[in-house]
N, C-alpha and C positions, 0 to 999 in steps of 0.2 A: 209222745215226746218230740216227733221232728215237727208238730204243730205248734208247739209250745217254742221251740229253735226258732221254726219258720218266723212267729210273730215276733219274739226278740229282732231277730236279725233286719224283720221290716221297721221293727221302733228304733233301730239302730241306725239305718238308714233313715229314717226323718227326722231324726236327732243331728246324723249327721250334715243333712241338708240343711237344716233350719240354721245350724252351727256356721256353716259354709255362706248360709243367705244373709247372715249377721255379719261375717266379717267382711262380707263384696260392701254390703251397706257402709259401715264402717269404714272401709276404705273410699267410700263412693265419697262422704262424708268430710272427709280428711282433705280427701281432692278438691270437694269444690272448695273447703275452709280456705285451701294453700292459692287456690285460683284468684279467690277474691281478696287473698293480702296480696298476691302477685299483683293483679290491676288498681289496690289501694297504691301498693308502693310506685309503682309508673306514675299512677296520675300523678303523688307527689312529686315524684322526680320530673315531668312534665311542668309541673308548680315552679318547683327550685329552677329549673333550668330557663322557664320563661321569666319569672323574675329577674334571674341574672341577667338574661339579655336585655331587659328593660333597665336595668341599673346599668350597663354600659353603655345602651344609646342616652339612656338623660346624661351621663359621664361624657359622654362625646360631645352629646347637645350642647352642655356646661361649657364644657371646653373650647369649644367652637365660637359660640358665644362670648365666653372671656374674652377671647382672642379677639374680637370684635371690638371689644370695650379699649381693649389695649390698641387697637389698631385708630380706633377711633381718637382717644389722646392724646397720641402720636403724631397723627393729622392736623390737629387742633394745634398742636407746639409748630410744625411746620408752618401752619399756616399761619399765626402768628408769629413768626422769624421774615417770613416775606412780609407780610405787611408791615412789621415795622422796620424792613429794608426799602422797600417803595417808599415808604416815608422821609426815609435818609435822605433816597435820592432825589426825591422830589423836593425838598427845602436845601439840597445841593443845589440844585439846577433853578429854583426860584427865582436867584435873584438877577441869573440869564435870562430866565425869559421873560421877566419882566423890564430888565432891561431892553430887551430887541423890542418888546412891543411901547415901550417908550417910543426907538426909535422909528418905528414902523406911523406909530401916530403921529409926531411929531414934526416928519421932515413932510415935505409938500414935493409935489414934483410939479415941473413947469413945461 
């Protein structure tokens, strides 16, 4: 009879092992599952996050650039406000200087 015990209690114990060597697996299993949605989910968020940063430098780029166009315009209106102020002056002062150089050809010196 304690032969008959002894071998239960040895089947009991590799029952219990195998039981024990199933759920280390199983957890082993689980772990690396949650591991590798761990490093999906980063790389995504690595994804999203360099994106973003690439939408705000073309946003800045954009912007900067605008600003360019606008600047450029602006210059354009300027400097058309001068030129047609040199203009003024220069058909104010025309018919000065054509007069002096009238006089400058005209009189003879002796």
């Amino acid at each position: 009879m304690d032969l008959m015990r002894g071998q239960g209690g040895i089947q009991m114990l590799l029952t219990a092992e195998q039981e024990a060597q199933q759920i280390v697996s199983t957890a082993r299993n689980v772990k690396m599952t949650r591991l590798r949605q761990a490093k999906e989910e980063a790389e995504m968020e690595v994804v999203n996050y360099r994106s973003h940063l690439e939408a705000e430098y073309k946003k800045t780029l954009y912007e900067t650039s605008g600003s360019s166009d606008s600047t450029e315009k602006r210059l354009e209106i300027e400097t058309e406000k001068k030129i047609q102020r040199l203009k003024k002056a220069a058909s104010e002062a025309s018919p000065d200087v054509i007069a002096m150089l009238l006089k400058h050809i005209t009189t003879i010196k002796t």
